[in-house]
ZAMARGU-4260 file (C-alpha; in steps of 0.2 Angstrom, whole numbers, plus 5000, padded with zeros to 4 digits):
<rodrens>
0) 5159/4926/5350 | 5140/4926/5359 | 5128/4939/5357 | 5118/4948/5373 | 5101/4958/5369
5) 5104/4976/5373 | 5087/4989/5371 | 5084/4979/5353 | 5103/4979/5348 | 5111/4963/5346
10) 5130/4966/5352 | 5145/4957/5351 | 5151/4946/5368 | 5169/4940/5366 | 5172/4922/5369
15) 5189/4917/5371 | 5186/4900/5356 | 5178/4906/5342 | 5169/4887/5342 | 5160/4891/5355
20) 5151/4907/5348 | 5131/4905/5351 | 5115/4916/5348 | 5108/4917/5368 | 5090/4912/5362
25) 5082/4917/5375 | 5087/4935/5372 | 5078/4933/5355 | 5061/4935/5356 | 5049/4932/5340
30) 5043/4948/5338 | 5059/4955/5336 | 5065/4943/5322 | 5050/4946/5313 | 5053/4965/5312
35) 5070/4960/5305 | 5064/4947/5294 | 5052/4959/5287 | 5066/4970/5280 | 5072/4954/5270
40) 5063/4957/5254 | 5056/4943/5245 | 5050/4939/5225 | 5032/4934/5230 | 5023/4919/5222
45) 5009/4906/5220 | 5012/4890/5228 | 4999/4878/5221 | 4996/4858/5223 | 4980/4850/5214
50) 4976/4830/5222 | 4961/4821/5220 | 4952/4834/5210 | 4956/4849/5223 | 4967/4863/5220
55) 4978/4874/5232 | 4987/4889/5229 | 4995/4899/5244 | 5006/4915/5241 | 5023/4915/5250
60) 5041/4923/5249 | 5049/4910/5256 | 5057/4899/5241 | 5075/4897/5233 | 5084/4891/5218
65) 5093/4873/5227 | 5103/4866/5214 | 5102/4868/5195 | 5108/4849/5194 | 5097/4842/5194
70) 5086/4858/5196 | 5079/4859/5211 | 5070/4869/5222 | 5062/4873/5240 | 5047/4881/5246
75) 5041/4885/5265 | 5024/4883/5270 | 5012/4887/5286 | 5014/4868/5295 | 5000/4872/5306
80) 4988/4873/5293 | 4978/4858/5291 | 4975/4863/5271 | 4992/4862/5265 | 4992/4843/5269
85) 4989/4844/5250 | 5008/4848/5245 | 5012/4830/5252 | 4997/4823/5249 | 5000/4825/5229
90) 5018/4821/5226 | 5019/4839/5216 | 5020/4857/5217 | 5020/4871/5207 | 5031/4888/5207
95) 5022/4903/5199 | 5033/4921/5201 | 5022/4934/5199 | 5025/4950/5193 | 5021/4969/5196
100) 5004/4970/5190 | 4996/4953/5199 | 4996/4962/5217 | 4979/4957/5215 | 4981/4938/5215
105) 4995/4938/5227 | 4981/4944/5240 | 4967/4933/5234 | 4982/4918/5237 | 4985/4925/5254
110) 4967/4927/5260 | 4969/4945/5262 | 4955/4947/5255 | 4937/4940/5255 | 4939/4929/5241
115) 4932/4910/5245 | 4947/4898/5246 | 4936/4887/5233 | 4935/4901/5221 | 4955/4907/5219
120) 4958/4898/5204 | 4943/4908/5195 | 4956/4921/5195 | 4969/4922/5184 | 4972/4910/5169
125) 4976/4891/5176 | 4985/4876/5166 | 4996/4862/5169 | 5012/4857/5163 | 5018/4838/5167
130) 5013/4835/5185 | 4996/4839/5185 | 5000/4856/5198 | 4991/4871/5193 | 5001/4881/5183
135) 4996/4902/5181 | 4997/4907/5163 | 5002/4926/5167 | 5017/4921/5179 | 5034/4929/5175
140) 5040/4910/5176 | 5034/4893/5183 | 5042/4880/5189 | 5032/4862/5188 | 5042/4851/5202
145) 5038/4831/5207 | 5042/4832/5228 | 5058/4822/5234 | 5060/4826/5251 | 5048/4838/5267
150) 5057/4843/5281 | 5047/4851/5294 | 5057/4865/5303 | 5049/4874/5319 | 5031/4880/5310
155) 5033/4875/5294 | 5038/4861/5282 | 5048/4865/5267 | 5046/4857/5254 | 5060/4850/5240
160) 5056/4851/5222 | 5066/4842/5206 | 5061/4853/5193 | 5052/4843/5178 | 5046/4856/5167
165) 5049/4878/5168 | 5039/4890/5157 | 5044/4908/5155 | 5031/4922/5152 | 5034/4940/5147
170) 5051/4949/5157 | 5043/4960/5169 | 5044/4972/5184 | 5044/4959/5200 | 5032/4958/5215
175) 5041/4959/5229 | 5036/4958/5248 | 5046/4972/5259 | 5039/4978/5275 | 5025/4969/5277
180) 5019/4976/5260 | 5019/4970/5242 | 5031/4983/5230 | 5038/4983/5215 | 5056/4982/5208
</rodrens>
């Protein structure tokens, strides 16, 4: 089976050996998976590194549950950006879920806002668990994680995280990304 682009329908091309079924990619064009992929809703959270006394937090969507032995998980981040060196760089991350009511931080972490890279960390309340990764008080959960493995993938570089400490804060409405816009479940 192939598929052929048809006025922004994917539709089905029969191939006689089902092995050699392939996505035509240059049918698919960018702008097209992003409207799909913007229908994919996401929990949305605080990425955050700390190295050499600096501190970076990014919000993303892009992150999953790997294996739960050992625990482990995997973030995606922006490979272009010269800033997230810091992931690699410190040998740690963080995973902070937000929920409902931190809207607000999610955009300050994007930089949606106006709000000085530098001065992200003013908001909200920031701590540490073992590694040293910045750690948000209010999150519905964190996941403290000691890197093992980057792959970079097309733009981005996903990170692999053994989990070496979890806190769990008050059960709450989640923050989801749908549409291009942040909602609540």
């Amino acid at each position: 089976m192939g598929f052929i682009f048809r006025r922004n329908v994917y539709v089905l091309r029969a191939y006689t050996d089902l092995e050699t079924a392939v996505l035509d990619k240059t049918q698919l064009d960018p702008l097209t998976y992003r409207d799909a992929m913007s229908r994919l809703a996401g929990h949305v959270h605080i990425v955050t590194a700390a190295h050499d006394g600096v501190r970076r937090g990014v919000t993303i969507t892009a992150a999953c549950s790997v294996s739960d032995e050992p625990a482990t998980l995997l973030v995606c981040l922006n490979g272009a950006n010269p800033r997230n060196d810091i992931f690699a760089e410190s040998g740690s991350f963080a995973l902070n879920l937000l929920g409902a009511e931190q809207m607000e931080l999610a955009h300050i972490f994007s930089g949606r806002n106006t709000v000085d890279p530098a001065e992200r960390f003013s908001h909200g309340t920031w701590g540490e668990l073992k590694t040293g990764a910045p750690i948000l008080g209010e999150a519905v959960a964190a996941f403290d994680c000691r890197l093992i493995d980057i792959k970079t993938v097309a733009t981005h570089i996903v990170l692999f995280g053994q989990v070496v400490a979890v806190t769990l804060g008050q059960q709450k409405p989640a923050l989801v990304y749908l549409d291009r816009d942040y909602r609540t479940l």
